[in-house]
N, C-alpha and C positions, 0 to 999 in steps of 0.2 A: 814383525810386520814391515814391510818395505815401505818406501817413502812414498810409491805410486799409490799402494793399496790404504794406505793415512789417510791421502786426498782421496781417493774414492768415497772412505767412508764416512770423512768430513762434508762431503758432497750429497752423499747421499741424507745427512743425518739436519743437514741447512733442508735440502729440499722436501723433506717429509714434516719438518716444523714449520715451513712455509705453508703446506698444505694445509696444518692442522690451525694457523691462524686463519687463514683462509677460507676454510670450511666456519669455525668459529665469527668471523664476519659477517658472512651470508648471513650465519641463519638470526646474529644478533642487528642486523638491517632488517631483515623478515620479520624478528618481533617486534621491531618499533616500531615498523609501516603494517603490523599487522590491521588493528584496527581502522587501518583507511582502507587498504588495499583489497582485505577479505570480509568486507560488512561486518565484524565485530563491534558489537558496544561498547564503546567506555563509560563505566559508573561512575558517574560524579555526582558529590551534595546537590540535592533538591536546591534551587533558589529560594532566599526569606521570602522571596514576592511569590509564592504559591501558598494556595491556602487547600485546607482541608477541608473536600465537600463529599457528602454521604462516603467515606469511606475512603476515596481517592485524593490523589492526588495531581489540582488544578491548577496552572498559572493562574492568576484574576488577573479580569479586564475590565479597566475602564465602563463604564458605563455610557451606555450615549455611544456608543464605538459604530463607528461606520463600517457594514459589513463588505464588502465584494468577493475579488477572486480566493481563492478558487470555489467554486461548488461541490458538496463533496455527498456522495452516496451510500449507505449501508443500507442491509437485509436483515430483518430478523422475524423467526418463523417460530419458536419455542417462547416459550414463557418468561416471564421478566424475572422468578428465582435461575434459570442459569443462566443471565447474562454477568456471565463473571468477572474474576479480574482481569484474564488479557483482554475483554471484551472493554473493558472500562480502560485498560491503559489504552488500548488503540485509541480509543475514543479523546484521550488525555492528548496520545502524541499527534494527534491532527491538530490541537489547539494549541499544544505546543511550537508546532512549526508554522500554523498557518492562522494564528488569532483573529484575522480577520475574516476566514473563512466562515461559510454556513454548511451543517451540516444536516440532512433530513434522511432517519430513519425509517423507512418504510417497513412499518411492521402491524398484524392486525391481532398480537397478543400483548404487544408489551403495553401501560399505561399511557394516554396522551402525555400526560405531563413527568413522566418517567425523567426528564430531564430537567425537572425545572429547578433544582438546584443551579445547574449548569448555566441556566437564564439567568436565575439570577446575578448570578458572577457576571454576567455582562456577553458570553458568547450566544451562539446563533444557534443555538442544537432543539431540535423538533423531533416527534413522533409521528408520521403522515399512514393514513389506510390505504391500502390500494386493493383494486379491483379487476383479478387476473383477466378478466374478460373483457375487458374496458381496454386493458392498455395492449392486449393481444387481438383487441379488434381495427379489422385494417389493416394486418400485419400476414406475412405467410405466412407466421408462428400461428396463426386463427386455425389452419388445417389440422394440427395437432391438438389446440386444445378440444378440436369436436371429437377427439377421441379418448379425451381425456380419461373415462371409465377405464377404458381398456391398458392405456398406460400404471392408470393406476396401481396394477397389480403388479407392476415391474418391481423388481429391489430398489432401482435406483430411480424411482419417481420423485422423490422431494430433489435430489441434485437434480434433475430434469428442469422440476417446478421453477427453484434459483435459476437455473442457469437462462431461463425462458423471461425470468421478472428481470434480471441484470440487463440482459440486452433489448428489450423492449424499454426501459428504465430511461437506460443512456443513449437509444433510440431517438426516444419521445423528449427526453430533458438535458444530458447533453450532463458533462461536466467527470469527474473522478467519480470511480467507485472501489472502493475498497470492501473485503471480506473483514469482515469482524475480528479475526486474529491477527490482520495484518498493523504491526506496529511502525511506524514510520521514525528513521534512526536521524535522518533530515529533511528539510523543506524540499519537497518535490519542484523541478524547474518545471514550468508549463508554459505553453501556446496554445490559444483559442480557446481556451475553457471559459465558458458563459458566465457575466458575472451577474449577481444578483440585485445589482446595483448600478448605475452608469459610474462608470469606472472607465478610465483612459485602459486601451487594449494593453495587454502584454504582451503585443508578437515585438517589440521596441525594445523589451527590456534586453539587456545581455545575459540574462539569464534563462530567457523563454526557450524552451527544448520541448517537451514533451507533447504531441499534440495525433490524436486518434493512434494512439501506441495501445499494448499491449503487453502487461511485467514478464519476466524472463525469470523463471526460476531456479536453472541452473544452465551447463551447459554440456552436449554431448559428442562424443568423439576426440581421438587419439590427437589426429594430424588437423581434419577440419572442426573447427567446433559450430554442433549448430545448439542454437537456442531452445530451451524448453518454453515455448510458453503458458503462464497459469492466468485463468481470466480472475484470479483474487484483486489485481491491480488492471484497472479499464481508465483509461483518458481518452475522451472521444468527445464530438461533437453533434450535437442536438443534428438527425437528421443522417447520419454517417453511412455512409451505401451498405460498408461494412457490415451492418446488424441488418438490414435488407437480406444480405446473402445468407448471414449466419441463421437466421432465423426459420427458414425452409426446413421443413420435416424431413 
């Protein structure tokens, strides 16, 4: 083998192990920053400061705890046997990130006091009834529900029914609504969300972001990406033109 053809394959044989640490970097940067960069969770030990209530697993709060921001929304339409465990961690990870938050389920099967474990640990968790006709009255959502029979028989009339109670909801009272599955991996940044309490505003903090948004569940296209959006996550403001528009049959 000539001296020229040595260095070629010296050359070539440097530049193909370059590549392959190369490639070997990428994707060991990709693992580290995976769980920031791509919403994965990291497991880590429970804190001693959580205690075990009807089954889950709760921070405890103080007692006497001063509630405010944020206000925070759920639905529930079935029976209080399947409100299960993602429904309970959801339920956890709002308290977890937002302890001072309140949180009122509107639901007219589950038990009033369906939470009162949760009370008593010190947070602000409720079972409220509501009244489809009450909060769709005054609303262009009213022209639909006079036809309500006739919907009825669609497949997808309970997703109607939510999706009809969510924005009348955050319509009329203004704050976060989350779907029952939906787990929260960190404290949501927020502006304008109503507090339950005279609380100095949040539009001040350096953290206040979030404000009459809508979650984004994935995102579609090659070269441009657009947004998915899912109405499981709502941040809106009591009053918001928004749910005016959306509300029309």
């Amino acid at each position: 083998m000539s001296l020229f053809l040595r260095r070629r394959w010296r050359c070539s044989l440097l530049a193909r192990f370059a590549a392959v640490l190369s490639v070997v970097g990428v994707l060991m940067a990709r693992a580290l920053r995976w769980p920031h960069g791509r919403g994965r969770v990291s497991c880590v030990p429970a804190p001693t400061a959580w205690t075990q209530l009807d089954g889950t697993t709760v921070r405890e709060s103080p007692h006497g705890l001063t509630f405010a921001e944020p206000s925070f929304l759920m639905l529930w339409s079935t029976d209080a046997a399947s409100f299960g465990l993602v429904s309970r961690r959801a339920v956890e990870s709002i308290f977890y990130h937002h302890k001072r938050s309140t949180l009122r389920v509107f639901s007219n099967t589950l038990p009033l006091d369906f939470f009162a474990m949760l009370t008593a640990a010190g947070f602000a968790a409720r079972v409220e009834r509501y009244d489809l006709s009450q909060l769709l009255n005054g609303t262009p959502a009213a022209q639909w529900l006079a036809r309500l029979g006739e919907w009825r028989q669609g497949p997808y009339f309970f997703s109607h029914v939510t999706d009809a109670l969510r924005l009348a909801l955050l319509y009329r009272e203004g704050g976060v609504y989350l779907d029952a599955d939906v787990l929260l991996v960190r404290p949501l940044r927020l502006a304008g969300v109503p507090s339950t309490l005279s609380h100095p505003p949040i539009e001040g903090s350096p953290f206040a972001a979030l404000r009459n948004s809508i979650g984004v569940e994935a995102f579609e296209g090659r070269w441009i990406r657009r947004p998915v959006l899912n109405g499981a996550v709502l941040v809106f403001e009591a009053g918001a033109p928004f749910f005016w528009s959306a509300g029309h049959p």
